[in-house]
One Martini backbone bead per residue (centre of mass of N, CA, C, O) as a GRO file, in nm:
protein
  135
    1UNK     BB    1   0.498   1.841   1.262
    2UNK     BB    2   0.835   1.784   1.126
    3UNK     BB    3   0.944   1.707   0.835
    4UNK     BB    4   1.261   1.544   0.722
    5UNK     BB    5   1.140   1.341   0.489
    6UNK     BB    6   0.971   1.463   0.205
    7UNK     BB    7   0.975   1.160   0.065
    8UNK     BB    8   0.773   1.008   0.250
    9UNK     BB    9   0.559   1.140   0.234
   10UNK     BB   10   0.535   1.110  -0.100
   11UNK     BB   11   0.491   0.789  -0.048
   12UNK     BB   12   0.226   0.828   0.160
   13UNK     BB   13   0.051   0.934  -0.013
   14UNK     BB   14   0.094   0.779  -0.291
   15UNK     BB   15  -0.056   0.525  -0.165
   16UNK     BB   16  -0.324   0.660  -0.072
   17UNK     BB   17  -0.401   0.655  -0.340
   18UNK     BB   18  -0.284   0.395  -0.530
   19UNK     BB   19  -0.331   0.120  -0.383
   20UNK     BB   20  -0.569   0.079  -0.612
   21UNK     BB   21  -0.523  -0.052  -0.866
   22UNK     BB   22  -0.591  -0.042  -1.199
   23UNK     BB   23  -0.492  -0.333  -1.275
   24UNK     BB   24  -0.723  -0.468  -1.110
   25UNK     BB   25  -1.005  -0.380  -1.248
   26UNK     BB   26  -0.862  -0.529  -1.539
   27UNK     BB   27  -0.936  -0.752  -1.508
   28UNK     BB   28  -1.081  -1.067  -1.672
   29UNK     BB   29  -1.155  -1.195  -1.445
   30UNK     BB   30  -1.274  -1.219  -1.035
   31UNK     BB   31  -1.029  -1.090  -0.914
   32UNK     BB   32  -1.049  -0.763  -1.020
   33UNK     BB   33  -1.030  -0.713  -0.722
   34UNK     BB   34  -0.903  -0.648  -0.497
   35UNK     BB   35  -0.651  -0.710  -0.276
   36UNK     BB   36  -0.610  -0.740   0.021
   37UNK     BB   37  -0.328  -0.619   0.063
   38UNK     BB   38  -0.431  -0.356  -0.053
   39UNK     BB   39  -0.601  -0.302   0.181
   40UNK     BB   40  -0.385  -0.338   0.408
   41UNK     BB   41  -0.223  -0.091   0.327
   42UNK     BB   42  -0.410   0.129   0.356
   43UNK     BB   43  -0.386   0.081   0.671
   44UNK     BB   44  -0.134   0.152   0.729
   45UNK     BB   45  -0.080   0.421   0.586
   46UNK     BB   46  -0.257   0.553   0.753
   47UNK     BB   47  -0.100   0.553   0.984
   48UNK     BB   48   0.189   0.676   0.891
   49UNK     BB   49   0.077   0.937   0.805
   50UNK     BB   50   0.069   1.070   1.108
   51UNK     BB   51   0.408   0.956   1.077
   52UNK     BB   52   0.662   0.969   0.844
   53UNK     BB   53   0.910   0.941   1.019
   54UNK     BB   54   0.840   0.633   1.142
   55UNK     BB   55   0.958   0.551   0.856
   56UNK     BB   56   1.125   0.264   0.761
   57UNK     BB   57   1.314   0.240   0.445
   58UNK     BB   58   1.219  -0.016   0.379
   59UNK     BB   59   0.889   0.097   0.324
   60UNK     BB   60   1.022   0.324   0.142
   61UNK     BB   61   1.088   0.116  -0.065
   62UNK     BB   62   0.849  -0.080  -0.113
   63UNK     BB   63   0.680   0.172  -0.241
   64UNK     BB   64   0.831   0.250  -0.455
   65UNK     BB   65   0.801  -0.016  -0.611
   66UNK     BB   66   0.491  -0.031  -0.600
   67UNK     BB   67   0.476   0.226  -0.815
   68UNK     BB   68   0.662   0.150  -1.046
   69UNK     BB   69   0.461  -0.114  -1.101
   70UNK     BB   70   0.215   0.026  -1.156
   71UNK     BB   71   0.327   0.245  -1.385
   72UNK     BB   72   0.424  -0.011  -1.580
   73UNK     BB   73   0.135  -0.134  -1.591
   74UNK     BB   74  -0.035   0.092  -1.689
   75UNK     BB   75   0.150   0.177  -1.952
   76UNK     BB   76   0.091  -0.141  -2.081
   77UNK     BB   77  -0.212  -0.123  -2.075
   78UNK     BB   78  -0.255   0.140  -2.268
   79UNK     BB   79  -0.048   0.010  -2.504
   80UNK     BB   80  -0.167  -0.298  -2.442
   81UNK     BB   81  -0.369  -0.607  -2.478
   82UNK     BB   82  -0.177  -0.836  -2.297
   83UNK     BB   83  -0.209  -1.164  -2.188
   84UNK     BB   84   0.052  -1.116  -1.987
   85UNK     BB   85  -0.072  -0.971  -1.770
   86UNK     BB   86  -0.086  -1.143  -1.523
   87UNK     BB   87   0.221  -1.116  -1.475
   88UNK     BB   88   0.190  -0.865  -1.348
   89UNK     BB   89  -0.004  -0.883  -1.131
   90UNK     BB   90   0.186  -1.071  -0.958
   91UNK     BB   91   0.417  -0.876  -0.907
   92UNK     BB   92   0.244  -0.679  -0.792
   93UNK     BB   93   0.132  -0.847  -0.532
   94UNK     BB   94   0.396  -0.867  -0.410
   95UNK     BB   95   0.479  -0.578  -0.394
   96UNK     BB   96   0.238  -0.575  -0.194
   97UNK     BB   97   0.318  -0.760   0.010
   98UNK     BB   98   0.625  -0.658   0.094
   99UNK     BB   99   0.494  -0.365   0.194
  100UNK     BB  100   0.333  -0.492   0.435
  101UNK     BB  101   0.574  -0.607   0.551
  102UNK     BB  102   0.742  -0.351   0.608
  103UNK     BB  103   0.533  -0.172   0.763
  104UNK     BB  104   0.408  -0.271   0.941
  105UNK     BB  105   0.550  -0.206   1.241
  106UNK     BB  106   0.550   0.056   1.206
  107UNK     BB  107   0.200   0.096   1.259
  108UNK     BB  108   0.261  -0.089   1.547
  109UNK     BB  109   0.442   0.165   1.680
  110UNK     BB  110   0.255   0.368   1.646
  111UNK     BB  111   0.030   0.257   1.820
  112UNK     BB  112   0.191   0.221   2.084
  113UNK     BB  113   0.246   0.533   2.095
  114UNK     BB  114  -0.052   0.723   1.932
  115UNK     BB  115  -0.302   0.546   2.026
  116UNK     BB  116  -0.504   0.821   2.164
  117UNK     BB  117  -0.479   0.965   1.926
  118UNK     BB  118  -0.797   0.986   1.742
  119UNK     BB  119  -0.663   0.934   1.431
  120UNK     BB  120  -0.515   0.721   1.504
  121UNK     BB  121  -0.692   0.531   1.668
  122UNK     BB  122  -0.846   0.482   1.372
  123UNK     BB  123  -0.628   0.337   1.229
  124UNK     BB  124  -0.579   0.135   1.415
  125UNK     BB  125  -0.841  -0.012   1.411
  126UNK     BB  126  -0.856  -0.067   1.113
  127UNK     BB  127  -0.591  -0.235   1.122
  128UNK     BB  128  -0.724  -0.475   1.302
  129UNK     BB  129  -0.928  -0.551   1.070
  130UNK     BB  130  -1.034  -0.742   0.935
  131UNK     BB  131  -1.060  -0.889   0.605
  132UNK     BB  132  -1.141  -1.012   0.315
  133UNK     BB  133  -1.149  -1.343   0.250
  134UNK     BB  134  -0.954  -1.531   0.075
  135UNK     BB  135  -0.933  -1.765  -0.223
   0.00000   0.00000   0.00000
């Protein structure tokens, strides 16, 4: 398969990294652990990445964005031990909310497309089965 869209690749990589922010470890309270979204995009994602080029541009400006997001979380965190860290959090869920939102049809079309092949087949696997129910 040849990438025609080289950035494409590098934001579908770098979900497949990034997905499980470490601003969501570094929680104070019990929901510490990724958010079920964040999880449920790594499914996505897994799928995405087989195929870069059909993942469309909508879903590519939302991992972008929700990439920003990590990067501006963590640099606060760095910086500073901010009790209004809840509110960048809150930011981090809806951007991954919205990259969700963007990408599964890419990922529900990639399946219904390269189904057959045994690598889809198993992210496509993971992408339908449920994940741990939200609080």
């Amino acid at each position: 398969m040849t990438i025609t869209h080289p950035g494409r690749l590098a934001v579908l990589f770098l979900s497949g990294i990034l997905a499980i922010s470490p601003a969501f470890a570094q929680a104070d309270d019990d929901e510490a652990a990724a958010p079920p979204t964040a999880m449920q995009l790594q499914k996505v994602v897994a799928v995405l990445q087989s195929d870069p080029n059909s993942t469309s541009q909508s879903c590519v400006d939302a991992l972008t964005e929700l990439h920003k997001t990590q990067d501006t979380l963590e640099a606060e965190q760095k910086r500073t031990n901010d009790p209004d860290m809840a509110v960048a959090r809150d930011v981090l869920e809806t951007d991954f909310e919205t990259a969700v939102e963007s990408c599964t049809a890419d990922a529900t079309a990639l399946c219904e497309k390269h189904g057959d092949d045994p690598k889809v087949a198993r992210a496509c696997t993971a992408l339908d089965q449920p994940g741990p129910a939200s609080k």
